[in-house]
Each structure stands twice: as C-alpha cells, then as structure tokens.
Residue frames as a rotation matrix with the C-alpha (Angstrom) as fourth column:
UNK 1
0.908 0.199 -0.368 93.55
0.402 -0.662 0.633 60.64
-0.118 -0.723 -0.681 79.95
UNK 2
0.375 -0.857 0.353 96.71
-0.613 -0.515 -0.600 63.33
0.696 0.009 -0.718 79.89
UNK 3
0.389 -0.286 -0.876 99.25
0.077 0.957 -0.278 62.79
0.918 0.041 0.395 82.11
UNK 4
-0.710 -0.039 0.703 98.50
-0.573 -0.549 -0.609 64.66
0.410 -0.835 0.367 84.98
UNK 5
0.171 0.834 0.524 95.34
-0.984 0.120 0.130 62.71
0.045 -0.538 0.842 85.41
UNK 6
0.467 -0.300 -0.832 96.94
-0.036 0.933 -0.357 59.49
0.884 0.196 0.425 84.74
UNK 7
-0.277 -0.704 -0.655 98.83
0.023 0.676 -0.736 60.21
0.961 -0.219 -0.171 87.74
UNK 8
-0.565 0.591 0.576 96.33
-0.712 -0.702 0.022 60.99
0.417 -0.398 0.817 89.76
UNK 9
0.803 0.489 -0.342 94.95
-0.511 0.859 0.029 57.59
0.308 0.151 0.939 89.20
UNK 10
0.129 -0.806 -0.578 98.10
0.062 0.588 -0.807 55.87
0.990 0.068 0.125 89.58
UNK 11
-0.961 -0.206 0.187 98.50
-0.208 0.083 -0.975 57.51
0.185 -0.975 -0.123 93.54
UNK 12
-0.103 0.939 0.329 94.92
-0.975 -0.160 0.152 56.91
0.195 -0.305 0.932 93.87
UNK 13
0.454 -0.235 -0.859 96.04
-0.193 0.916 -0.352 53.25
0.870 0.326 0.370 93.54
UNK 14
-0.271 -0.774 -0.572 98.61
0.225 0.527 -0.820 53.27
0.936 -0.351 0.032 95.29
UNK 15
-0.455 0.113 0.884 96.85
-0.761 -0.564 -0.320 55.01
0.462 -0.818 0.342 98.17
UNK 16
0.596 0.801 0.058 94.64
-0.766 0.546 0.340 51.64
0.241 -0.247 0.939 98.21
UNK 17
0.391 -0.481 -0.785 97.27
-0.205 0.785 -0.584 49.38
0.897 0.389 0.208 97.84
UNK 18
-0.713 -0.637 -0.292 99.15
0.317 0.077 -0.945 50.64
0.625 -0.767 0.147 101.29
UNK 19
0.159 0.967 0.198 96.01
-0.475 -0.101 0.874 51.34
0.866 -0.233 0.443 103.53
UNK 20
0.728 0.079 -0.681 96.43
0.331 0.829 0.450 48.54
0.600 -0.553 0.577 105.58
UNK 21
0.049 -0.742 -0.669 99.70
0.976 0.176 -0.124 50.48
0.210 -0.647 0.733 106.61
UNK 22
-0.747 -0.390 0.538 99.14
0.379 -0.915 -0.137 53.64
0.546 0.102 0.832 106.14
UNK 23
-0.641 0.579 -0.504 95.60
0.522 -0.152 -0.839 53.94
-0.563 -0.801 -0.205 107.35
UNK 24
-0.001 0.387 -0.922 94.66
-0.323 -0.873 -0.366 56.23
-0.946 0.298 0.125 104.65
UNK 25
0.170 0.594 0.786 92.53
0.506 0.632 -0.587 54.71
-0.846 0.497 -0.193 101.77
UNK 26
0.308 0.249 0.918 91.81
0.897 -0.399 -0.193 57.91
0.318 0.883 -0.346 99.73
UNK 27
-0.815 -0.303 0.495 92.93
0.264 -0.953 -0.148 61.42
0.516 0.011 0.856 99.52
UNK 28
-0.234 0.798 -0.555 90.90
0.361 -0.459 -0.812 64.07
-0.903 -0.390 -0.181 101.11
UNK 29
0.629 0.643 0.437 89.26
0.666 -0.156 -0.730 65.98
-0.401 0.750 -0.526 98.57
UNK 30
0.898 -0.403 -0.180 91.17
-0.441 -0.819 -0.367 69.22
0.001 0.409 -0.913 98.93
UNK 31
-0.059 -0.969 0.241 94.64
-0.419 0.243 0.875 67.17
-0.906 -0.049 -0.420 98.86
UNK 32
0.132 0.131 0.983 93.16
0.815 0.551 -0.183 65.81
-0.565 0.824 -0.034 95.76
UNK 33
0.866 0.259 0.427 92.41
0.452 -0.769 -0.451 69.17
0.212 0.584 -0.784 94.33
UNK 34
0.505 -0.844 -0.180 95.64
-0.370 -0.400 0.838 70.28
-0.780 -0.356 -0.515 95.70
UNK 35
-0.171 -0.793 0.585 97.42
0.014 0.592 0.806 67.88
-0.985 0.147 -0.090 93.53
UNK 36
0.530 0.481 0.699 95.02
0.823 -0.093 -0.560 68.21
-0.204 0.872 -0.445 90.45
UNK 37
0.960 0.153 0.235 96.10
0.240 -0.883 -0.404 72.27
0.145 0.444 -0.884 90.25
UNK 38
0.722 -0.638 -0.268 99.59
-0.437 -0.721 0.537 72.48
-0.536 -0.271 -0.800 90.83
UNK 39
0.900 -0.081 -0.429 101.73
-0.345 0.470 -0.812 71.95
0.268 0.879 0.395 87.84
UNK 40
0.728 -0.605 0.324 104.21
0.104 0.564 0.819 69.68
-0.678 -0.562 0.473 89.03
UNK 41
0.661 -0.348 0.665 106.24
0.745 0.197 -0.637 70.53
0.090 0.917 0.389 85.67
UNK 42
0.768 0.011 0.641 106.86
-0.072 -0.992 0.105 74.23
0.637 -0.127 -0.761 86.98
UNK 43
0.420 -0.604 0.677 109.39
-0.893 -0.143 0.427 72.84
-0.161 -0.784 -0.599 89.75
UNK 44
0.824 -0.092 0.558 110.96
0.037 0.993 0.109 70.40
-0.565 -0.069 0.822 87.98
UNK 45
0.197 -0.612 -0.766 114.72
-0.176 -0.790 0.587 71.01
-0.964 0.019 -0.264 86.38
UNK 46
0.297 0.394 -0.870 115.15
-0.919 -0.131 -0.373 72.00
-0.261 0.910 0.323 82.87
UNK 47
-0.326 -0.514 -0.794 115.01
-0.905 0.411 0.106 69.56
0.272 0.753 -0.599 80.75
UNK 48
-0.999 0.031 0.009 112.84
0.028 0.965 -0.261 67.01
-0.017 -0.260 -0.965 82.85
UNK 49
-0.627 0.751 -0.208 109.61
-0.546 -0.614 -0.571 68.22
-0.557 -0.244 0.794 82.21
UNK 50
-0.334 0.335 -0.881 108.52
-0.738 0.488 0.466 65.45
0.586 0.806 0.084 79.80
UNK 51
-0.218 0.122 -0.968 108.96
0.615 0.788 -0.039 62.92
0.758 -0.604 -0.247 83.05
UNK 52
-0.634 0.053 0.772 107.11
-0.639 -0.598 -0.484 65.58
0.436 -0.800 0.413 85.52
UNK 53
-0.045 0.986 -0.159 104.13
-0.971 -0.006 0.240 63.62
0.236 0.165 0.958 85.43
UNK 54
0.091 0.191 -0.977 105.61
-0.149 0.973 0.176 60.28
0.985 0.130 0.117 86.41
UNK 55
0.926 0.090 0.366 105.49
-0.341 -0.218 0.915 58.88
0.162 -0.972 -0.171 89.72
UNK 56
0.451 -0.827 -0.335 109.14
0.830 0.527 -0.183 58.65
0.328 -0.196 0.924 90.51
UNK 57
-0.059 -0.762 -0.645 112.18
0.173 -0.644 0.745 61.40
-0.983 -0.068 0.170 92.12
UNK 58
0.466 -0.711 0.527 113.93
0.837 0.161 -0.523 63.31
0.287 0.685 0.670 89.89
UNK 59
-0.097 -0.697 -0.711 116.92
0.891 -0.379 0.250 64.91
-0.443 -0.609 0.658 90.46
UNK 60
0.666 0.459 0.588 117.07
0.633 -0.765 -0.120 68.25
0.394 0.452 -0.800 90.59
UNK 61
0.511 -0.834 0.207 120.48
0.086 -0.190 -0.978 69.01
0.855 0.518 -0.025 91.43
UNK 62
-0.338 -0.142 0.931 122.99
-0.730 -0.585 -0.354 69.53
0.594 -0.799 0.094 93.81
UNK 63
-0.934 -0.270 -0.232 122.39
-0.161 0.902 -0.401 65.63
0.318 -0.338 -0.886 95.02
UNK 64
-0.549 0.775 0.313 118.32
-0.400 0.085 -0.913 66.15
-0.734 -0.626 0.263 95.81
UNK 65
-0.956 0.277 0.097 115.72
0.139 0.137 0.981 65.43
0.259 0.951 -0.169 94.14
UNK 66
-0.462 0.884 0.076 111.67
-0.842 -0.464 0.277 66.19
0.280 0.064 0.958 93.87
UNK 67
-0.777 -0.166 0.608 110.12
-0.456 0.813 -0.362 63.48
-0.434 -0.558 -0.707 95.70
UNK 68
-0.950 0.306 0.064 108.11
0.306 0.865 0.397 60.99
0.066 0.397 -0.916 94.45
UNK 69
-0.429 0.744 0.512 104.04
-0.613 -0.656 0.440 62.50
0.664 -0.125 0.737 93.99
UNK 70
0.152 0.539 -0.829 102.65
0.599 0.617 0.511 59.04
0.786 -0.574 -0.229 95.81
UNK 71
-0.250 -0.377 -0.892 104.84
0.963 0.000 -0.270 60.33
0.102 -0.926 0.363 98.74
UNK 72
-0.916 -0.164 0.365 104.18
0.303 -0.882 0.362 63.58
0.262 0.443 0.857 98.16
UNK 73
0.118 0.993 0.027 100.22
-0.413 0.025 0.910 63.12
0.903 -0.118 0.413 98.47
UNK 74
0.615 0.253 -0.746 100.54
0.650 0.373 0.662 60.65
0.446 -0.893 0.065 101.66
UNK 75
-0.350 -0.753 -0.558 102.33
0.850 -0.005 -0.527 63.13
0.394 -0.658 0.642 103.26
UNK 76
-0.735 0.458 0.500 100.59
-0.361 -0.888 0.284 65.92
0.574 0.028 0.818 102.84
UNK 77
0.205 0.976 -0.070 97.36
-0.292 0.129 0.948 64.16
0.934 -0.174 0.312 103.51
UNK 78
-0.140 -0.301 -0.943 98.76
0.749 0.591 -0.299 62.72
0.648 -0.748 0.143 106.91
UNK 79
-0.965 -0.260 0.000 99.53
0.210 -0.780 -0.589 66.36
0.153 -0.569 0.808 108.18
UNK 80
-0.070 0.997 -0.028 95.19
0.984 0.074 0.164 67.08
0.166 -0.016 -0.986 107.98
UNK 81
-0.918 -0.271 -0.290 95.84
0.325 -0.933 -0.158 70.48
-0.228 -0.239 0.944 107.22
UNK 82
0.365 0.920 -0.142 92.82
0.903 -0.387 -0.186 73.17
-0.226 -0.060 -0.972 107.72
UNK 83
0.144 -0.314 0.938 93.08
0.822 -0.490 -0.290 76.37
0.551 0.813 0.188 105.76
UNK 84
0.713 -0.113 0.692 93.76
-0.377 -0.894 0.243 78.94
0.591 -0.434 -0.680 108.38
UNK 85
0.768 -0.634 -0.091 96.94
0.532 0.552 0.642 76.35
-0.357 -0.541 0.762 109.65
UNK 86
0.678 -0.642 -0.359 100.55
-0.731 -0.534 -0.424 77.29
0.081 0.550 -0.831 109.64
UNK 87
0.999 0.005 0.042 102.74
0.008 0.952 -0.307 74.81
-0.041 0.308 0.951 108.00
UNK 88
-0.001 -0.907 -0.421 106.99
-0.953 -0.127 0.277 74.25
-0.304 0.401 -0.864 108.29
UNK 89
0.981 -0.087 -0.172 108.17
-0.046 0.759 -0.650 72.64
0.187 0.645 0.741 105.75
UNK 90
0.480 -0.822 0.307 111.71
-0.513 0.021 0.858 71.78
-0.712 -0.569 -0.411 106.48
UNK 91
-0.799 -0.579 0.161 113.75
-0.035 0.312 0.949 71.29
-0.600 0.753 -0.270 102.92
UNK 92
0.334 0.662 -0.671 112.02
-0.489 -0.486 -0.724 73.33
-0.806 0.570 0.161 99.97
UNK 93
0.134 0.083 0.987 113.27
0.748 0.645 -0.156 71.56
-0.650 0.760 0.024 97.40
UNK 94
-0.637 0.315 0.703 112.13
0.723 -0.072 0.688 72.25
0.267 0.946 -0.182 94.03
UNK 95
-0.731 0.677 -0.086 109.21
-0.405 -0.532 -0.744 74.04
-0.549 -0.509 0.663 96.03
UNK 96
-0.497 0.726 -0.476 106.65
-0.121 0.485 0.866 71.43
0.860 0.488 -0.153 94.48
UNK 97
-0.263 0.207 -0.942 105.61
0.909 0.381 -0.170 70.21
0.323 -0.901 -0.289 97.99
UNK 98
-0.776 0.279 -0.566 105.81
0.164 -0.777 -0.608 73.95
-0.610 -0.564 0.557 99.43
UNK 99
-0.949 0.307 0.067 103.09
-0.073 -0.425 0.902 74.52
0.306 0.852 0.426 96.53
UNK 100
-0.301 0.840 -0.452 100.95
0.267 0.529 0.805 72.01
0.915 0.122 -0.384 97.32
UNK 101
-0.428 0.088 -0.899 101.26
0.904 0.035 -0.427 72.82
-0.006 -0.995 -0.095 101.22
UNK 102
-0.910 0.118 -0.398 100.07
-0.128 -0.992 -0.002 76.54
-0.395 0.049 0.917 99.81
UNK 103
-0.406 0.841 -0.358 96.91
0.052 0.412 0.910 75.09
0.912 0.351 -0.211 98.32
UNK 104
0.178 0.360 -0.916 95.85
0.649 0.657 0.384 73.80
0.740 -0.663 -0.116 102.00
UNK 105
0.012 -0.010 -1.000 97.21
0.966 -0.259 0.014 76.09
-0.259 -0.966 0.007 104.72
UNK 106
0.837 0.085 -0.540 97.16
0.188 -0.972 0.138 79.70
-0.514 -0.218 -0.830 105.85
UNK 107
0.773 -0.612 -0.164 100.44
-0.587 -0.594 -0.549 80.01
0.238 0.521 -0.819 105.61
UNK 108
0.842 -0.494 -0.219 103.80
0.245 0.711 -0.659 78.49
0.481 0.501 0.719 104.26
UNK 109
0.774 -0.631 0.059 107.10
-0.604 -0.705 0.372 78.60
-0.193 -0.324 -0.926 106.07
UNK 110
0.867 -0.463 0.184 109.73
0.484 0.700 -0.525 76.69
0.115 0.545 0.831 104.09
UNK 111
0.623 -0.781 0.039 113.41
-0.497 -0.357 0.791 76.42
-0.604 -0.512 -0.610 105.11
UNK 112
0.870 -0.490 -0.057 116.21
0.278 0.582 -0.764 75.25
0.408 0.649 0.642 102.45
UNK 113
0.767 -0.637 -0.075 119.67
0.199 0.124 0.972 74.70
-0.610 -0.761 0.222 103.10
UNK 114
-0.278 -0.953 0.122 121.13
0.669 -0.101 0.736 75.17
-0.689 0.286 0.666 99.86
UNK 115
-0.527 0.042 -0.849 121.21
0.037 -0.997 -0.072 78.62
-0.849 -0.069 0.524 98.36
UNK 116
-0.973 -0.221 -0.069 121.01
-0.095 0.106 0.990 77.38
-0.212 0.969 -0.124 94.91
UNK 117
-0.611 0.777 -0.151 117.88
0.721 0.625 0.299 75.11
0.326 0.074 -0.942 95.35
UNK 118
-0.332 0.617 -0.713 116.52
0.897 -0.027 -0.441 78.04
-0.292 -0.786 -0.545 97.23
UNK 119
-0.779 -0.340 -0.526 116.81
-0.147 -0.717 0.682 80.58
-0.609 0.608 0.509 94.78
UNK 120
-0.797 0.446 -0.407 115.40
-0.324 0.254 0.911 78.55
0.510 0.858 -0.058 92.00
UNK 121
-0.485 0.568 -0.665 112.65
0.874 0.279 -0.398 77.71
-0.041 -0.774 -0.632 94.48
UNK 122
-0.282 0.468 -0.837 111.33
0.423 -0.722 -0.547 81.20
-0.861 -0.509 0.005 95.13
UNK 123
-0.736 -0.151 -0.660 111.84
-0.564 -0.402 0.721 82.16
-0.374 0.903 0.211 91.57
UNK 124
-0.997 0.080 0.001 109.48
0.060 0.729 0.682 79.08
0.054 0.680 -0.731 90.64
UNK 125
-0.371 0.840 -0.396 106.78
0.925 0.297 -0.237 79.48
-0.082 -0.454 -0.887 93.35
UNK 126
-0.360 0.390 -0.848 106.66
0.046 -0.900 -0.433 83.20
-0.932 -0.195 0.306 92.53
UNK 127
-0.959 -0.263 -0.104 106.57
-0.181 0.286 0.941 82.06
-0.218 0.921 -0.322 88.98
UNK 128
-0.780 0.581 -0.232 103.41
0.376 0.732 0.567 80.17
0.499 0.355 -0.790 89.42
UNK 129
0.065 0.756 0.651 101.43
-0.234 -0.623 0.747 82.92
0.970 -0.200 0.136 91.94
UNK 130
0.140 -0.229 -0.963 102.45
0.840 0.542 -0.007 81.76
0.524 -0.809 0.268 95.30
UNK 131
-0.291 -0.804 0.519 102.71
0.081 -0.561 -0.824 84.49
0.953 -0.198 0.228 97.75
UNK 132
0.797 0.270 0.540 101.18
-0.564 0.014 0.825 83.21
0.215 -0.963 0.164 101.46
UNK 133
0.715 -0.623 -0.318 104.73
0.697 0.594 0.402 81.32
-0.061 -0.509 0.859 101.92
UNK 134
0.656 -0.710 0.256 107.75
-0.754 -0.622 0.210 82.96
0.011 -0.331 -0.944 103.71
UNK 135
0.954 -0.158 -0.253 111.26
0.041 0.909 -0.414 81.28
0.295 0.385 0.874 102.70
UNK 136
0.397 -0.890 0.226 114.58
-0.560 -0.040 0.827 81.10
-0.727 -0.455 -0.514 104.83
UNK 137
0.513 -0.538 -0.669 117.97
0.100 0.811 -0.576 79.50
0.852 0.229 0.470 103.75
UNK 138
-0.041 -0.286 0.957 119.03
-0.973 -0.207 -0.104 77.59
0.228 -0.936 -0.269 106.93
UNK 139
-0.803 -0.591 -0.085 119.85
-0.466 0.709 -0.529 75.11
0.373 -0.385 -0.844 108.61
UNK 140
0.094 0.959 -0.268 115.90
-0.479 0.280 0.832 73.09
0.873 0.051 0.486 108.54
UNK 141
-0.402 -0.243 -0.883 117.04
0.458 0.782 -0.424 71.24
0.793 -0.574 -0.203 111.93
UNK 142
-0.959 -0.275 0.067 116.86
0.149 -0.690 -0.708 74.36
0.241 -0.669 0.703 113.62
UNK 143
0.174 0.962 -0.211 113.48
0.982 -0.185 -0.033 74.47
-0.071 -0.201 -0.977 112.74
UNK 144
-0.357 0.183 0.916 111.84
0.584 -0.722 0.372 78.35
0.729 0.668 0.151 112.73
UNK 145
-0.532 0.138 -0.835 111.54
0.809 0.374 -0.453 79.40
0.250 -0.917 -0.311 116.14
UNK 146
-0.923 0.202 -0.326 110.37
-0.164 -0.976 -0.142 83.27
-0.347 -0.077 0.935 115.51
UNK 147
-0.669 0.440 -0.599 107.51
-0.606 0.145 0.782 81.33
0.431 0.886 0.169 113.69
UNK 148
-0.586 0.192 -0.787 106.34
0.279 0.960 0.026 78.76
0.761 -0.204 -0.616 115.89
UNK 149
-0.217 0.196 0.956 104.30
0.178 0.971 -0.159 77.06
-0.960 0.136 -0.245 117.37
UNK 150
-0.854 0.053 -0.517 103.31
-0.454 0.409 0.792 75.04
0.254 0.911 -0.325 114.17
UNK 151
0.213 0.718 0.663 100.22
-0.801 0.517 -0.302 73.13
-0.559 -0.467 0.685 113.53
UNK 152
0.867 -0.182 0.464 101.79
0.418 0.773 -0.478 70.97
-0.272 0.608 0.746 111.07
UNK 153
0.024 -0.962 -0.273 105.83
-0.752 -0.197 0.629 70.56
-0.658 0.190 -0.728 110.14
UNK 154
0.995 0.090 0.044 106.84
-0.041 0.764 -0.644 68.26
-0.091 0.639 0.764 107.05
UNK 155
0.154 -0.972 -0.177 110.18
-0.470 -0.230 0.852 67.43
-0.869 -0.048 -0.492 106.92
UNK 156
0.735 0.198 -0.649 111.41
-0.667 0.032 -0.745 66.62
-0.127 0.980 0.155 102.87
UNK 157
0.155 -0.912 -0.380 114.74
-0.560 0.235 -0.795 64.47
0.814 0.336 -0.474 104.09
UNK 158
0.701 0.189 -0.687 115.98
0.233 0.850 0.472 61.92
0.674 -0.491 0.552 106.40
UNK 159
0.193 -0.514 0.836 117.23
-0.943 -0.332 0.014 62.65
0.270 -0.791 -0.549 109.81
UNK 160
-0.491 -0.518 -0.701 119.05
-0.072 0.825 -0.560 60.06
0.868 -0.225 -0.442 111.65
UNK 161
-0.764 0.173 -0.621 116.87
0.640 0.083 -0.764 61.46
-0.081 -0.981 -0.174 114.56
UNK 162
0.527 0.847 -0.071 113.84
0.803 -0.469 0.368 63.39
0.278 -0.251 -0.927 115.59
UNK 163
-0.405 -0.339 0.849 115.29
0.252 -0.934 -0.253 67.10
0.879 0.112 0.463 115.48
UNK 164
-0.385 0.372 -0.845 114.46
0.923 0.149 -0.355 67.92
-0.006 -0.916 -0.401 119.35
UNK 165
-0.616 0.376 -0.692 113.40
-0.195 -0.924 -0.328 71.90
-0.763 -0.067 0.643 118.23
UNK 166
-0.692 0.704 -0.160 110.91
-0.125 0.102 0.987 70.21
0.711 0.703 0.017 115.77
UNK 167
-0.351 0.723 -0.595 108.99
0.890 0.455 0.027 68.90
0.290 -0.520 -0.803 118.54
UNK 168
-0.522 -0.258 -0.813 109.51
0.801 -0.475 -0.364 71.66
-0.292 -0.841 0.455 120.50
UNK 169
-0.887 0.127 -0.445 108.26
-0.407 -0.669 0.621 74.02
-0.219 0.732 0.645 117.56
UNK 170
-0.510 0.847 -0.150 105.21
0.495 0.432 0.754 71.64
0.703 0.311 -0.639 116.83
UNK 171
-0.477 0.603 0.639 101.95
-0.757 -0.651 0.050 73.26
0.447 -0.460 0.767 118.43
UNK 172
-0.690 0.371 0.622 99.79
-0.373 0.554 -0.744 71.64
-0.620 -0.746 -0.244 120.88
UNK 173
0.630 0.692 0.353 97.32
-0.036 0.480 -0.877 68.99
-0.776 0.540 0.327 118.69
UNK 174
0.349 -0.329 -0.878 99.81
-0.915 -0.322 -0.243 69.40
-0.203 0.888 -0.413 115.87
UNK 175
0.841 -0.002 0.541 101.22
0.118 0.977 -0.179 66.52
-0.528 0.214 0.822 113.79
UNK 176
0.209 -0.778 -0.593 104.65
-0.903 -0.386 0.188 66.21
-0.375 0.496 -0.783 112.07
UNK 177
0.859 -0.078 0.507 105.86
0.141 0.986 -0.087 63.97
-0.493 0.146 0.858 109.24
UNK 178
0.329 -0.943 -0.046 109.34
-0.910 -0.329 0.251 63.11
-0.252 -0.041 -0.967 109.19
UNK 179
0.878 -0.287 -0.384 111.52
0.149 0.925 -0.350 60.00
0.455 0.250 0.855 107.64
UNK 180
0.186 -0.795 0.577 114.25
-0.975 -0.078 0.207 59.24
-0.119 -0.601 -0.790 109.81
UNK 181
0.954 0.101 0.281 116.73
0.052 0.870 -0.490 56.79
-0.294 0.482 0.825 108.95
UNK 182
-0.189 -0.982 -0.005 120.59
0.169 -0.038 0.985 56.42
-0.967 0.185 0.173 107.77
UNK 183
0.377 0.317 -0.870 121.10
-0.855 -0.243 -0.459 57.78
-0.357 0.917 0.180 104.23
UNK 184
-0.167 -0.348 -0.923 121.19
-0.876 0.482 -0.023 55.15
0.453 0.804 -0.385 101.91
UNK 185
-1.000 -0.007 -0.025 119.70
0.013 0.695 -0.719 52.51
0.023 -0.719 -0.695 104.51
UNK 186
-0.650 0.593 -0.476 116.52
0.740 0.637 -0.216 51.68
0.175 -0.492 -0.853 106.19
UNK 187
-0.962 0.248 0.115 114.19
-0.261 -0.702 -0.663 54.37
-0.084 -0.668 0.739 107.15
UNK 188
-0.502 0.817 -0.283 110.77
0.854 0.520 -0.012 54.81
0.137 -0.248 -0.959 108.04
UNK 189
-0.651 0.518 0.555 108.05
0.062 -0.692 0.720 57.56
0.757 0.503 0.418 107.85
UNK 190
-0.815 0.121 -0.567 107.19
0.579 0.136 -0.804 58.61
-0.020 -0.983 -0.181 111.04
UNK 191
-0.088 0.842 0.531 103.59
0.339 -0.476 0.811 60.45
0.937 0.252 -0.244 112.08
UNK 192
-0.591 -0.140 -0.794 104.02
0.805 -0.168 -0.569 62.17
-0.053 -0.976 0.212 115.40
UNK 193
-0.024 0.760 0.650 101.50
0.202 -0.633 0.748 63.83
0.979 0.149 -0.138 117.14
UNK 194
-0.999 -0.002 -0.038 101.85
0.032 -0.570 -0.821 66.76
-0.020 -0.822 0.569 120.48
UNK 195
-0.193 0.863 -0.468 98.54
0.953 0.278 0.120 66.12
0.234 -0.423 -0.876 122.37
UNK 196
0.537 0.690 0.485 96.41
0.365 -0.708 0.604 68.85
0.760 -0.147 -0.633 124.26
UNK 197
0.974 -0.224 -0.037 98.52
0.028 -0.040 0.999 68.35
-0.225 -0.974 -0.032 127.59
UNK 198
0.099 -0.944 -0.314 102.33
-0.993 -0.116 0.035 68.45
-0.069 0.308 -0.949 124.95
UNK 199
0.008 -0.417 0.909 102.44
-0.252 0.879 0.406 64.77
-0.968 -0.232 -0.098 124.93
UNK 200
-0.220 -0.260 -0.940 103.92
-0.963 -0.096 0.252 63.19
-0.156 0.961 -0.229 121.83
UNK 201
0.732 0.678 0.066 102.41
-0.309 0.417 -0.855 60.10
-0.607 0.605 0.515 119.71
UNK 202
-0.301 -0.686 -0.662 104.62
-0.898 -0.029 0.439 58.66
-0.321 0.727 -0.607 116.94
UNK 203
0.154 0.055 0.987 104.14
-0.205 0.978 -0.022 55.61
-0.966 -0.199 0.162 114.76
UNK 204
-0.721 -0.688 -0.076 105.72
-0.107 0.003 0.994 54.42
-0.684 0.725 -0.076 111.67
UNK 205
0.177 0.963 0.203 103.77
-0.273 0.246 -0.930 54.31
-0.945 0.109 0.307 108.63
UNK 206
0.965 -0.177 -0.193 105.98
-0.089 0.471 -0.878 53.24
0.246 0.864 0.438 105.70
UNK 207
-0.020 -0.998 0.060 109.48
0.422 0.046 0.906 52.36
-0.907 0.043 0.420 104.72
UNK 208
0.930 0.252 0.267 110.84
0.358 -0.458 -0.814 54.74
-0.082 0.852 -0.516 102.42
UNK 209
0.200 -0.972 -0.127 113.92
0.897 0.130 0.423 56.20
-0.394 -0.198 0.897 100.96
UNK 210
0.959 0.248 -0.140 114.99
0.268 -0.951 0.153 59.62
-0.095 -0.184 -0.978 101.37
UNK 211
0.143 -0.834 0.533 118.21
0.078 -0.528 -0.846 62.17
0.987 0.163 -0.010 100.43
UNK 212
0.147 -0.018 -0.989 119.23
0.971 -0.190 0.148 62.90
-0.190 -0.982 -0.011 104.26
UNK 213
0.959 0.232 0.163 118.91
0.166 -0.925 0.341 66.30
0.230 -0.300 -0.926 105.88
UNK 214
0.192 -0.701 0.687 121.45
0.518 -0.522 -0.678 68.46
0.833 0.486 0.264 105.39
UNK 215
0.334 0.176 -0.926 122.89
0.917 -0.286 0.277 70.56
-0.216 -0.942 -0.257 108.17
UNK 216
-0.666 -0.713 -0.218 124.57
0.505 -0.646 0.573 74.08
-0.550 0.272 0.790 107.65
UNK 217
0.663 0.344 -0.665 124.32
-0.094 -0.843 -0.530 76.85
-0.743 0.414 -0.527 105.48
UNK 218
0.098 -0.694 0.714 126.29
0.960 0.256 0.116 76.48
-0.263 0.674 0.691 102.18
UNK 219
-0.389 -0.093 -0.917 128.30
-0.352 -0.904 0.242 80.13
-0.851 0.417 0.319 101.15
C-alpha cells in the first residue's frame, strides 16, 4: 500500500488500541474520507514532505508543529461534526487540521497567532481549493465572538486552563476539544460538552503532549 494508506491503517490501529479510553473504536466514515482526501503533504514545511505520511509532529516552524494524524483523527472525530456545523478552530497551524475540519463542516473559522504560520496557512489551504473557511490572526483565547455560538471548537495547543470565552462561545449541544496542561508536563485531552439547558460536561480522554497556546498577536 502507498503511504497515505499505510497511515490510514496505522490510526485505524491505533484507534483500537485506545478505545477502552477513548470510547471511540473506529472512525466515522466521513472522518475517514476526510483523512483519505486531504493531502497532508500540502501543509507540511518545505523539505518535510517525504515524512508527511508518518504518524508523528513535525515542526513547522516558529516552535509549532503539525500534530500528530492519530491525534488529528481522534479529535476531529470526537467533535461529531454534521455538514451544515460551524467549527472554531483555535491555532491554524500548518492549516492541515483546518482542512480536514473543511471536509466535515459548513463552515471553518480558524484563528492563528502567529502571522507567519498564518500566512503560509491561507496560502496553502487556498492552494489546495479551500474556500468555506474564514481566517483571523489573534489571540485564539479570545475565541471569535462576532462568530459564535459554535457547534464545535478544537483547540490545536495546550492551555493551562479552560479559556472561559471558549465555553461561553460554544453553542448549546456543542462539544469542544481542548488539551490543557503545563507546556512540557502532564496534560490531558479534554471533551466538554454545553447541554440543552448551557450546562457543561467534561471528561478526560487521553494524555497527550502539546506546544502550549500562545497568547498575543506577534508584529
């Protein structure tokens, strides 16, 4: 098999392996097909495109990096997006993740903090046909308030806390996954969910290690 489908298999594995903690055996379908069609190579920086296809980070300057695809897939799938949802993503990245979150929802709102990353971001996803996502550089704590409510927020870094204008920004039934955690320490992959009546839901579903969220605006 190439090595797109090799890793395909490989999170399909690993999706069995952590069940028990995650809850989630297999992919949905369309998070499968999500992951099948978007060319993870396209939002990776030059010169790493040989290792797009493995499951691991890689850096992609500017101290971040493209997150692992396992994580990448259980996150997504966690959020149970439906195709007429709107999605913040909170730290675009590479815009690999904002891709896939364009596959699945209505529509994309993706917030980066550094210009650079956000540049080469828009330039990639416009690169590849992408045009139901709307992209800020800002300060991703702040969350997107002219935007909101959300049915689904993804945050791409580790907060030391639950941002209190994510919640606030999450829609009613909505779900939000977020790793929170000291950088370079402990964290954990939270799944929080804002009931019918605003109540909130949270429970951990991995340990995992994340770049921490950035605050600010960089000139």
């Amino acid at each position: 098999m190439d090595a797109r489908e090799a890793l395909l298999s490989e999170i399909a594995r690993e999706m069995r392996e952590t069940a028990r903690w995650t809850g989630r055996a297999t992919l949905s379908p369309r998070v499968a097909a999500a992951l099948a069609k978007v060319r993870r190579a396209a939002f990776v920086a030059p010169g790493s495109e040989r290792a797009a296809y493995e499951n691991r980070p890689l850096p992609i300057g500017h101290h971040q990096t493209i997150s692992q695809p396992f994580v990448v897939a259980l996150m997504t799938d966690l959020l149970d997006l439906r195709p007429g949802d709107t999605v913040l993503e909170v730290g675009t990245g590479s815009g690999y993740q904002t891709a896939i979150l364009a596959e699945l929802a209505g529509k994309v709102c993706s917030i980066e903090v550094i210009p650079e990353l956000a540049a080469g971001a828009a330039a990639a996803l416009a690169g590849q046909g992408y045009d139901t996502i709307e992209l800020r550089t800002g300060d991703g704590g702040l969350g997107w308030p002219e935007r909101a409510p959300f049915e689904a927020i993804i945050v791409t870094a580790a907060a030391p806390d639950i941002p209190s204008a994510l919640l606030e920004q999450l829609g009613l039934e909505g779900r939000m996954v977020i790793p929170v955690g000291p950088p370079h320490a402990d964290q954990e992959l939270l799944l929080i969910a804002k009931g019918a009546s605003g109540s909130l839901t949270q429970r951990v579903v991995l340990p995992v290690a994340f770049v921490p969220l950035t605050h600010g605006v960089r000139d």
